[in-house]
C-alpha positions in Angstrom: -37.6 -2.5 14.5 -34.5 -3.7 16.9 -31.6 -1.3 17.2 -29.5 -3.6 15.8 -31.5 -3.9 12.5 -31.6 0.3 12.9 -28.0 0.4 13.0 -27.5 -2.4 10.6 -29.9 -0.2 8.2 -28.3 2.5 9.1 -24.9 1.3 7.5 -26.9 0.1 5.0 -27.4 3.3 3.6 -24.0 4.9 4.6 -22.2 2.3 1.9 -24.4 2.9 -0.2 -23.9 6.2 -0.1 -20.2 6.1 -0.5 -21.1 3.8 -3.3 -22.5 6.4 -5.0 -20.2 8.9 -4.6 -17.2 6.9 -5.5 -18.9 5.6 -8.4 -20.0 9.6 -9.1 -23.3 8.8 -9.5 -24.2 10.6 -6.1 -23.2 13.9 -4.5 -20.3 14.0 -2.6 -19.9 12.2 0.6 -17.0 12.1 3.7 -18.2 9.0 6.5 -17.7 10.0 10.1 -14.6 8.4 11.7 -15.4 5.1 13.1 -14.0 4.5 16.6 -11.0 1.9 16.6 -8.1 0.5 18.5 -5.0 2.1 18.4 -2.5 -0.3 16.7 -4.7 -2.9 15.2 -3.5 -3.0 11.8 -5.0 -4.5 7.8 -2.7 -5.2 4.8 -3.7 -4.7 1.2 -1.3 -6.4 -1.3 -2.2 -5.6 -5.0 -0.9 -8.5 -7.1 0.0 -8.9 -10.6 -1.6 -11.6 -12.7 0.9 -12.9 -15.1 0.5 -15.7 -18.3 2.5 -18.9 -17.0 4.3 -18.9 -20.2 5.3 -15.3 -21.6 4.9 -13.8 -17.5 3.2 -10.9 -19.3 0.1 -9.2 -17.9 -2.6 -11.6 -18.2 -6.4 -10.0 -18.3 -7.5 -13.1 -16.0 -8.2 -11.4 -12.7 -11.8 -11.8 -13.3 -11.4 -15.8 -13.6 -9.2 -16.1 -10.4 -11.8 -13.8 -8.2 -14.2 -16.3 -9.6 -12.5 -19.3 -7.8 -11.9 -17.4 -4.6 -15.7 -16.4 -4.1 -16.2 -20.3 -3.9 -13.6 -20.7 -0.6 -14.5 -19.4 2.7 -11.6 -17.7 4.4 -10.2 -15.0 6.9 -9.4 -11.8 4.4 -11.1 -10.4 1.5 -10.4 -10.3 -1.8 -11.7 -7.6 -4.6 -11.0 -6.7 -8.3 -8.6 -3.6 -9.4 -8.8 -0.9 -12.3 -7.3 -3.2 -14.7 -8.1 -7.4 -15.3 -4.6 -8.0 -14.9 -4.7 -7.0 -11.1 -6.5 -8.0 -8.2 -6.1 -7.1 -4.7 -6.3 -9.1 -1.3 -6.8 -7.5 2.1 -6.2 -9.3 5.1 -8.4 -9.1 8.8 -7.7 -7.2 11.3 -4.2 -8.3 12.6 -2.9 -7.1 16.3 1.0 -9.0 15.6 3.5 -9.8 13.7 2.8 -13.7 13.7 -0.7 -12.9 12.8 -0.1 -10.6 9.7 2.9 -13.5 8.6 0.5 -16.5 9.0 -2.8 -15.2 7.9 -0.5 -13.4 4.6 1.0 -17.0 3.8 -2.7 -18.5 3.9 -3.3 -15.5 1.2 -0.3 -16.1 -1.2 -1.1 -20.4 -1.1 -4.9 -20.0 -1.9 -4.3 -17.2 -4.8 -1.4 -19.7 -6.2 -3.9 -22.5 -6.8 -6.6 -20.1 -7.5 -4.5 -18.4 -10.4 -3.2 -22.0 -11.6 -6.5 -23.3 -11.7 -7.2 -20.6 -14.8 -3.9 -21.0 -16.0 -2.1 -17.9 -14.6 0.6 -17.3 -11.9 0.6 -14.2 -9.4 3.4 -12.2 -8.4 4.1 -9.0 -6.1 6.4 -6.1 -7.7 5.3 -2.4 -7.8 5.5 -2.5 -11.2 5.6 -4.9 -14.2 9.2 -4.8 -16.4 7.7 -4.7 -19.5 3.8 -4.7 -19.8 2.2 -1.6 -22.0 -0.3 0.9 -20.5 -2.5 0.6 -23.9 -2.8 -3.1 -23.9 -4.8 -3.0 -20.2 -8.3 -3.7 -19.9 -10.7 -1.6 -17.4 -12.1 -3.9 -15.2 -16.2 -3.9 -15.8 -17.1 -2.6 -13.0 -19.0 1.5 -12.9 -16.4 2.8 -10.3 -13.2 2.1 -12.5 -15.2 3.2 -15.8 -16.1 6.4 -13.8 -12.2 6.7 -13.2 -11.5 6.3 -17.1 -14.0 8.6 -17.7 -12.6 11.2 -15.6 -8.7 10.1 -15.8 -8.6 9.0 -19.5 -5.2 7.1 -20.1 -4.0 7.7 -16.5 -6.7 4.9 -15.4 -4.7 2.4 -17.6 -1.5 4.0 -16.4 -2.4 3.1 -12.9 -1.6 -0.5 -13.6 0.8 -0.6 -10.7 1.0 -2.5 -7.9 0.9 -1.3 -4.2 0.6 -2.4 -0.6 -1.1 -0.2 1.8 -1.2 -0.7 5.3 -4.2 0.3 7.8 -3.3 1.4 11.4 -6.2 1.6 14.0 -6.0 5.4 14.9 -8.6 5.8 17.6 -10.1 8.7 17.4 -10.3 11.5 13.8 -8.6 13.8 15.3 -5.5 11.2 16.7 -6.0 9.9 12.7 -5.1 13.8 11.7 -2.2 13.6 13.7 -0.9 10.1 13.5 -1.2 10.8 9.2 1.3 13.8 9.7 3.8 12.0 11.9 3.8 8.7 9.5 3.7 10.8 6.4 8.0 12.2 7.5 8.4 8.4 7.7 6.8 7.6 4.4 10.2 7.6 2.0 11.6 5.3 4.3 8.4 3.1 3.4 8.9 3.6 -0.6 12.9 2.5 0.0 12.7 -0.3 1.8 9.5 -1.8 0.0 11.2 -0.7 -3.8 11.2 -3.5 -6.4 10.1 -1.8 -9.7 13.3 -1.3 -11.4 11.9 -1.3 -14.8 9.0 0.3 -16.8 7.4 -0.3 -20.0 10.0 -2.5 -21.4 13.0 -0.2 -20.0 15.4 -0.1 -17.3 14.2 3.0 -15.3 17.4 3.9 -13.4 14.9 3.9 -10.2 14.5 1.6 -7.5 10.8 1.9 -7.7 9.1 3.4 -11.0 5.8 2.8 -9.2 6.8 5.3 -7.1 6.5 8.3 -9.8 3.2 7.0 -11.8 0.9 8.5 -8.9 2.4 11.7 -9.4 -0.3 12.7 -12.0 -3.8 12.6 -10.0 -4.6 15.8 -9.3 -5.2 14.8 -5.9 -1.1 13.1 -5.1 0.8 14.0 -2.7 0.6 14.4 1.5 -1.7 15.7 3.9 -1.6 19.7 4.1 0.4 20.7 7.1 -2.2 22.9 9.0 -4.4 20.6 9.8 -5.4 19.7 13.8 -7.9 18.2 13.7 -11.0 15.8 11.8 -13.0 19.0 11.1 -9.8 21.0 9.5 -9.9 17.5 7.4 -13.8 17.6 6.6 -13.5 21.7 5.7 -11.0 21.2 3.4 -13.2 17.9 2.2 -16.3 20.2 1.7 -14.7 22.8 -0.1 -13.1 20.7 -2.7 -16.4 18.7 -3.1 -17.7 22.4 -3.5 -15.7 22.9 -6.5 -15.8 19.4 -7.9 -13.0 18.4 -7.7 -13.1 15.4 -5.0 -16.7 13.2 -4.2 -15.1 10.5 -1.7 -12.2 9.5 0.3 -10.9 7.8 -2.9 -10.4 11.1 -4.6 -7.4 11.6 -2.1 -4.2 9.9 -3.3 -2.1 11.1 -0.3 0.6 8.9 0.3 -0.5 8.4 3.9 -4.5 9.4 4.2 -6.9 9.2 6.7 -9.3 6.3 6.3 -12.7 7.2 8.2 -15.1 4.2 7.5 -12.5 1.7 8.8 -11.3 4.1 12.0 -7.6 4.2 10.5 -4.8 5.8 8.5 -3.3 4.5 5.1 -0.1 4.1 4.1 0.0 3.9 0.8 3.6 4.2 -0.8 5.2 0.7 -0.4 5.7 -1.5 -3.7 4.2 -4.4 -3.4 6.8 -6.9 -1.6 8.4 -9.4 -3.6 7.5 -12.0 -0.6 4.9 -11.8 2.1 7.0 -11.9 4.9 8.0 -9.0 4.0 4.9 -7.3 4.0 4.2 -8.5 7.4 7.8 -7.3 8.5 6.9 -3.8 7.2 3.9 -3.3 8.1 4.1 -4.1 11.4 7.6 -1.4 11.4 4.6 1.2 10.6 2.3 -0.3 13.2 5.1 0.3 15.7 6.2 3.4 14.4 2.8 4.7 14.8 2.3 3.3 18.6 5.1 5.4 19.4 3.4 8.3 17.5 0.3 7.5 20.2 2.2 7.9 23.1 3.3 11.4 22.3 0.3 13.1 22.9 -0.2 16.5 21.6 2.9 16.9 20.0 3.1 17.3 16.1 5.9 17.7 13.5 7.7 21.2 13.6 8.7 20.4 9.5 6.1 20.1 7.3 8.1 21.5 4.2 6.8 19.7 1.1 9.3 20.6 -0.8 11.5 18.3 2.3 9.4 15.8 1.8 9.5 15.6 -2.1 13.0 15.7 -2.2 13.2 12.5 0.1 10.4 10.7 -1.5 12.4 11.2 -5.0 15.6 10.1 -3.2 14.0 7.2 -2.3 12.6 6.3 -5.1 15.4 6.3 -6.5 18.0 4.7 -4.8 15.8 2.7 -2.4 17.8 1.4 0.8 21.5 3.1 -0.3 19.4 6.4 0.0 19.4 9.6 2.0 17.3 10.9 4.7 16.8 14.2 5.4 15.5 14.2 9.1 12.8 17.1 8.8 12.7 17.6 12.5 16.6 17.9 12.9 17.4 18.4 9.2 20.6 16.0 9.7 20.9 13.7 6.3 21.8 10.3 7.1 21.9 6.7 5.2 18.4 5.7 4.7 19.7 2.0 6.1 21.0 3.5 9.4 17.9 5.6 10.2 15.6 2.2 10.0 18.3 0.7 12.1 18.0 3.3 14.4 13.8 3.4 14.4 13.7 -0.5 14.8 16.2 -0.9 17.6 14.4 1.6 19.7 11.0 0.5 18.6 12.1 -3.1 20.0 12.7 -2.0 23.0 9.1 -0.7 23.6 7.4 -3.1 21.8 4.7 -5.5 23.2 4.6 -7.7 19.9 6.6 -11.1 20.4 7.0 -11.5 16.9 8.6 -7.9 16.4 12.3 -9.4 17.1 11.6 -11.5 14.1 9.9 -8.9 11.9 13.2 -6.9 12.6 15.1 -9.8 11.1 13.2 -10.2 8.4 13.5 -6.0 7.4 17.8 -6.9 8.4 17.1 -9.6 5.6 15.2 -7.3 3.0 17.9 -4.5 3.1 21.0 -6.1 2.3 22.5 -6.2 -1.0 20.8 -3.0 -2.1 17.4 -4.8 -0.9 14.6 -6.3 -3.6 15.9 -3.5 -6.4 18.8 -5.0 -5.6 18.3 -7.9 -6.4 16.3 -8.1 -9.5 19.2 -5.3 -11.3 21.6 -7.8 -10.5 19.7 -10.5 -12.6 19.6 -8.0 -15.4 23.4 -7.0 -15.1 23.7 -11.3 -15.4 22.1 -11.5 -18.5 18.3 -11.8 -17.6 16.1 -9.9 -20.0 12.5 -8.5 -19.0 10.6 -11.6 -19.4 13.1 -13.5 -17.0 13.0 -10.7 -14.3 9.2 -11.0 -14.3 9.2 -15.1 -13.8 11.9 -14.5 -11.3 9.6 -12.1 -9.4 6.9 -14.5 -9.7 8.7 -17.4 -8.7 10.3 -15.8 -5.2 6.3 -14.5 -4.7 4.8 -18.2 -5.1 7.6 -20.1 -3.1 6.7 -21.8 -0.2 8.3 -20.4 2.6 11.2 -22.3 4.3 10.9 -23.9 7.7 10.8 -21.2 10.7 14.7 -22.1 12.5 14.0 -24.1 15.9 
């Protein structure tokens, strides 16, 4: 047998055995960290699925995945927990241009995908006013495995997230890079915030979504020791040891390594309300993460989770108008002027000709009170829930307007 068709067999059997594990029919199982290049990023968008007429949650997810496995294309695209979601996931991207073109190509085909069954799509972290009891498990053993083991929490989950991937080189650069993105992460959760309702309620939060994640067992951020890929696969093998986790997916750190792809995950952001946006931001996180690279050796002094708590929850709550409390200097500063700050210096190292325009774009997002913004100041005019959900769906599905000359 060729080495390719050894190594090709050889994968063969490490997804399967991740399979299993995720799916709990095998015993636990943690990939080794797949080389990668620093920088090279991935965007995952998951997207609501919505009835054209009441722009409720609509359990067609199933239909629309149906119509994309026809069409060849670029990114992949894969059910969620519930039938009312499914999730897209773009290529490997290396720019801003490339995460904005090849996320437009996503948002056109899904359109006429979800028209063609008689649903629209939107983004939002969370819909206004959908019920957790009226959410279908999608067939499929991994998310029964979850209801089995979350009960109502699996319906619960019926939120809707962006994570980004960022090419960490090496697993023990992915330790470190997690620790330095994870001070960063409320910044992430304010500017992406668009979930201003929950179950039929005004939630007096910026982003809801934020607080649903909350209940795993396994929420929150990367433990603080760590130094390394071993410190992460100890601490992997011991909680396997007691049961508690069986795969990477067991970990719902806001930022987490990812082995099998060579990356970390960001994993706090509401879904945007228009893919530019998730270019925009993702590629802030890229850069933010290149300049991680070129500090090496160095690691946060400030890994006080109680810090960190307290500006996830102020972030979550007041999104962009926010505070930020610097853990390294401990100086609290508008949440708005500390993302100023990051992407003026970042743009002066960048490499990315498209990051001038990603900064313009994240310039565009924040003002006004940013996407929470927006959507409390159509409730305020009069819009009930069913209208802030068609208005979040119509901004998602618009074609974008005509890059300026």
């Amino acid at each position: 047998m060729s080495e390719i068709l050894i190594n090709d067999e050889a994968a063969r059997r490490l997804l399967e055995a991740q399979a299993q594990a995720v799916s709990g029919k095998g015993p636990a199982f943690l990939p080794d960290f797949t080389p990668s290049t620093v920088g090279t990023m991935g965007i995952e968008l998951e997207l609501m699925v919505l009835d054209r007429l009441t722009y409720d949650l609509f359990p067609a997810a199933p239909d629309i995945l149906r119509v994309l496995d026809k069409q060849d294309k670029p990114w992949v695209h894969t059910p969620e927990i519930t039938t009312s979601m499914l999730e897209v996931a773009t290529s490997i991207l290396g720019s801003f241009g490339e995460a904005e073109e090849q996320l437009e190509h996503i948002r056109a085909t899904v359109q006429r995908a979800a028209f063609d069954v008689g649903a629209s799509v939107s983004g939002g972290g969370a819909h206004p006013f959908q019920r957790w009891n009226e959410q279908r498990i999608y067939p499929k053993e991994r998310y029964f495995e979850s209801e089995r083991k979350y009960g109502y929490l699996a319906k619960l989950f019926t939120v809707f997230g962006m994570h980004v991937h960022i090419g960490a080189g090496s697993a023990d650069e992915a330790i470190r890079l997690c620790a330095w993105l994870t001070q960063r992460a409320p910044l992430f959760i304010a500017l992406s915030a668009n979930s201003v309702c929950w179950q039929g309620e005004v939630s007096g939060f910026c982003s809801s979504r934020s607080n649903v994640v909350g209940a795993f067992p396994m929420s929150g951020i990367q433990p603080h020791d760590f130094r390394s890929w071993q410190d992460f696969r100890d601490y992997f093998d011991r909680l396997a040891g007691f049961g508690i986790v069986n795969s990477i997916k067991d970990f719902y750190w806001d930022v987490r390594p990812k082995p099998e792809y060579g990356t970390i995950e960001l994993r706090v952001l509401d879904t945007p309300l228009k893919p530019v946006y998730a270019a925009a931001l993702a590629c802030y996180a890229r850069e933010l993460c290149l300049e991680f690279a070129d500090q090496a050796g160095a690691w946060p002094t400030n890994g006080s989770r109680e810090l960190y708590t307290w500006n996830r929850f102020n972030a979550a709550r007041d999104g962009v108008v926010a505070v930020y409390i610097d853990p390294e200097t401990g100086a609290s500063t508008p949440v708005a002027e500390v993302i100023r700050a990051d992407l003026e210096r970042l743009g002066r190292r960048s490499s990315d000709p498209g990051f001038a325009r990603a900064r313009e774009v994240i310039g565009d997002l924040m003002r006004d009170g940013g996407q929470a913004g927006l959507l409390r100041r159509h409730l305020a005019a009069g819009g009930g829930m069913n209208d802030l959900a068609r208005v979040a769906s119509e901004i998602f599905e618009a074609r974008p307007a005509p890059a300026r000359a």
